[in-house]
C-alpha positions in Angstrom: 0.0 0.0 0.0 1.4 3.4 -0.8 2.1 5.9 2.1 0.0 9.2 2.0 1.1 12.4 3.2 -1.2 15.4 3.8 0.8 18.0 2.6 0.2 21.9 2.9 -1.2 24.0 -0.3 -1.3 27.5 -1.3 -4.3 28.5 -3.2 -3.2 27.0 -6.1 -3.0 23.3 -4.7 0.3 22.2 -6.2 1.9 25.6 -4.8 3.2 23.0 -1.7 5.2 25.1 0.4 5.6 23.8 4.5 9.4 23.6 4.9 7.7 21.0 7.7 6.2 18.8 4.7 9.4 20.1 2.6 11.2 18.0 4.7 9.5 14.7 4.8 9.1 14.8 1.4 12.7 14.7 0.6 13.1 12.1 3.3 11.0 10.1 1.5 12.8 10.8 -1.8 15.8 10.0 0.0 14.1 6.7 1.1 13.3 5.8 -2.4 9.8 5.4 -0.9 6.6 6.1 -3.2 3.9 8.8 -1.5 1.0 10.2 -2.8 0.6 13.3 -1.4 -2.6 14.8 -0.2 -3.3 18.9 -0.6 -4.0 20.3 2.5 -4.7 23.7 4.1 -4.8 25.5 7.4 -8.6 25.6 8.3 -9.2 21.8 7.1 -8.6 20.4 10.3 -10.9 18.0 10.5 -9.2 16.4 7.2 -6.6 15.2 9.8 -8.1 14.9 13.1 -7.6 11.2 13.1 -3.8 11.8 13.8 -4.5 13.7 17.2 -3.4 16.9 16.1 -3.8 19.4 13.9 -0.8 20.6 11.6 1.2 18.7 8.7 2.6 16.9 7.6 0.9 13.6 8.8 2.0 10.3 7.1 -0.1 7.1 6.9 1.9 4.0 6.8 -1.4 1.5 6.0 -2.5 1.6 9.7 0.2 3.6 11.1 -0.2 7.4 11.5 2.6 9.5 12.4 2.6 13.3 12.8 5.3 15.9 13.4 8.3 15.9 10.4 11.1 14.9 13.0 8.4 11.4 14.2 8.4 10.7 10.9 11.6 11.1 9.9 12.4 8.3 12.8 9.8 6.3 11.9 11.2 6.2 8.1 14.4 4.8 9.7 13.4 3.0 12.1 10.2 0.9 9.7 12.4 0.3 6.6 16.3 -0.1 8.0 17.4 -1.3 4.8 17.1 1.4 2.7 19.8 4.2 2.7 19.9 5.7 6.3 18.4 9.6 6.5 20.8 10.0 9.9 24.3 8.7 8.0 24.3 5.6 10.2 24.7 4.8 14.2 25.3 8.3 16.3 24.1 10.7 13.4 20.4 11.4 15.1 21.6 13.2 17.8 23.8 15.8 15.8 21.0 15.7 13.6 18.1 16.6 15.6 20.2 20.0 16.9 20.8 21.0 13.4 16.9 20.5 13.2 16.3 22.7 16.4 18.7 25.1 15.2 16.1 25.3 11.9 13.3 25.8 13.7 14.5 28.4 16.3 17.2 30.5 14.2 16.9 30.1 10.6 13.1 29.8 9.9 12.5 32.7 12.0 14.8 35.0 10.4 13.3 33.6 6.7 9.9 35.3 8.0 11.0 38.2 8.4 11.8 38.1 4.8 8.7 36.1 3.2 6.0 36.0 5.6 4.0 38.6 3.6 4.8 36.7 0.5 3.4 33.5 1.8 0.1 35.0 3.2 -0.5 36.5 -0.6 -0.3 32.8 -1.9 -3.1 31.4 0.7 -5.9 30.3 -0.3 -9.0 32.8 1.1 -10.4 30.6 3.1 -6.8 30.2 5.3 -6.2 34.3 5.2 -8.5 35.5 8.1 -6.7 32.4 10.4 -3.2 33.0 9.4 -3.0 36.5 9.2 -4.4 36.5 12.8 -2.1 33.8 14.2 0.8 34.9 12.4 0.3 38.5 14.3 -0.7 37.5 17.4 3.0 35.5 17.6 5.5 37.8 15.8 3.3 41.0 17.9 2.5 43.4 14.8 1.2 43.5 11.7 2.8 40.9 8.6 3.3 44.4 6.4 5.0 46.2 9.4 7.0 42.7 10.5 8.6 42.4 6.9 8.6 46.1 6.1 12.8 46.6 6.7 13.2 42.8 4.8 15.8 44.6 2.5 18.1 45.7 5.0 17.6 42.4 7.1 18.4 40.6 4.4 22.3 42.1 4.5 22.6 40.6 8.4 20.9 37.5 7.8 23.2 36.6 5.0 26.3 38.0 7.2 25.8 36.3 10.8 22.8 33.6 10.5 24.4 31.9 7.6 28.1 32.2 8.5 28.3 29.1 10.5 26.1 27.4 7.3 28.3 29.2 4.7 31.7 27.7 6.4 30.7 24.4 6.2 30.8 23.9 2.5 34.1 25.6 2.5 35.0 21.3 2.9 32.1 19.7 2.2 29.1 19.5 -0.9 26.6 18.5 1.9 25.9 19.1 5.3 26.2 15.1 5.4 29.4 14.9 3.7 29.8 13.8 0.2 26.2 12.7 0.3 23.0 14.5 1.9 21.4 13.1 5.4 17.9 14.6 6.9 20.6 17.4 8.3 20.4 18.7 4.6 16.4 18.2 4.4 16.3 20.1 7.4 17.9 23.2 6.1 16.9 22.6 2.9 13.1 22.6 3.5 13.3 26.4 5.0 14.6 27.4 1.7 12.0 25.8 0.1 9.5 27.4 2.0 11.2 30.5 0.7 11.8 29.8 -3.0 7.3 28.5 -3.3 5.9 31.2 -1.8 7.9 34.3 -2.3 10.2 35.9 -5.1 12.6 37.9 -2.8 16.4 36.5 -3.0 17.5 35.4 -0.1 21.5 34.4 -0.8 23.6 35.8 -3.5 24.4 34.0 -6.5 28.2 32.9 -5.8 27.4 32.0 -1.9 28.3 28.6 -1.0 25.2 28.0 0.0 23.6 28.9 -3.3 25.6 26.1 -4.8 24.4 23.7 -2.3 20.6 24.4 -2.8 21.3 24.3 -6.3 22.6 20.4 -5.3 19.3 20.0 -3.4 17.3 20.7 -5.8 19.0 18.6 -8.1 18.9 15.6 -6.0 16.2 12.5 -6.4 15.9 13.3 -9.9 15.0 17.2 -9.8 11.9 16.5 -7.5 12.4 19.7 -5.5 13.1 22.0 -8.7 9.9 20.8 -10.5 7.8 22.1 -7.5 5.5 25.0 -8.2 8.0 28.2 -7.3 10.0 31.3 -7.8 13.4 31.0 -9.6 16.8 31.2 -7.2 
């Protein structure tokens, strides 16, 4: 039986743009595991209820229902061992999961102060009134006022967020060495985020991490750059 994913959409559903989902998708990929994937958007949440909770992405293994992108990620490697490993082998979750945290606390935060108004313009109407109210209510002012100075936060978020990011392919072409682990997805799926919902460049053409994007959305056969989205 093919695993299902429930997968966040814009208004247009095949705009798919949760770096959450991003994630778990290229997990997947990186599994070689086939998933049909199931458009899904903020206000539908009785589409999911039967996993407990109410965000994506949620993945149903025939029975099994997992929900959360690092769960699943551990179920993937834990349920089918024998195909390529997401964590690079024995002792590479740990480093892995702070890399993760590191996403969700530093990096995707800082990407919202560049897109978030972009993203909201993509929504379907139906997920405006909630998003635009919860997306306030946490970052404490309006999305226009929160991304108005995006130009000149760029400049620092390029210097001093991604210098730690930047030095590492000064050695290596992935964050997993010479091949890419669910470190990579990690990181990867904020830029994704980026490049599906807005059109404002985020990294300079000859940054290192340009070139290793460009690598991620190579990999698994181009499945990333064939995604509804902005060009880099």
């Amino acid at each position: 039986m093919m695993l299902k994913l429930y997968d966040l959409a814009a208004a247009d559903q095949d705009r798919r743009f949760s770096p959450y989902c991003w994630r778990t998708k290229m997990a997947l990929a990186h599994k070689e595991l086939e998933v049909e994937t199931i458009p899904w958007r903020f206000t539908e949440k009785d589409a999911i209820a039967f996993s407990g909770q109410g965000r994506v992405p949620v993945l149903v293994d025939g029975e099994k229902t997992v929900a959360d992108s690092w769960a699943i990620a551990n179920y993937l490697e834990d349920r089918y061992p024998e195909r390529k490993s997401l964590f690079g082998g024995i002792g590479g979750r740990a480093p892995t999961r702070f890399i993760a945290s590191w996403v969700d606390g530093a990096l995707l935060p800082a990407i919202a102060q560049l897109i978030l108004i972009d993203v909201f313009a993509h929504l379907h109407e139906k997920d405006k009134a909630y998003f635009r109210e919860s997306r306030e209510k946490r970052v404490g002012t309006t999305l226009e006022k929160f991304c108005a100075n995006r130009d000149e936060a760029v400049v620092q978020f390029r210097r001093t967020l991604l210098a730690s990011l930047r030095l590492a392919f000064g050695s290596q072409v992935f964050l997993g060495g010479a091949g890419p682990t669910y470190a990579d997805h990690a990181v990867f799926g904020a830029f994704q985020w980026a490049r599906a919902t807005s059109p404002f460049k985020l990294l300079e053409p000859d940054d290192p991490i340009a070139g290793w994007r460009e690598r991620m959305l190579d990999l698994y056969g181009g499945f990333a750059r064939k995604s509804v989205g902005y060009p880099v």
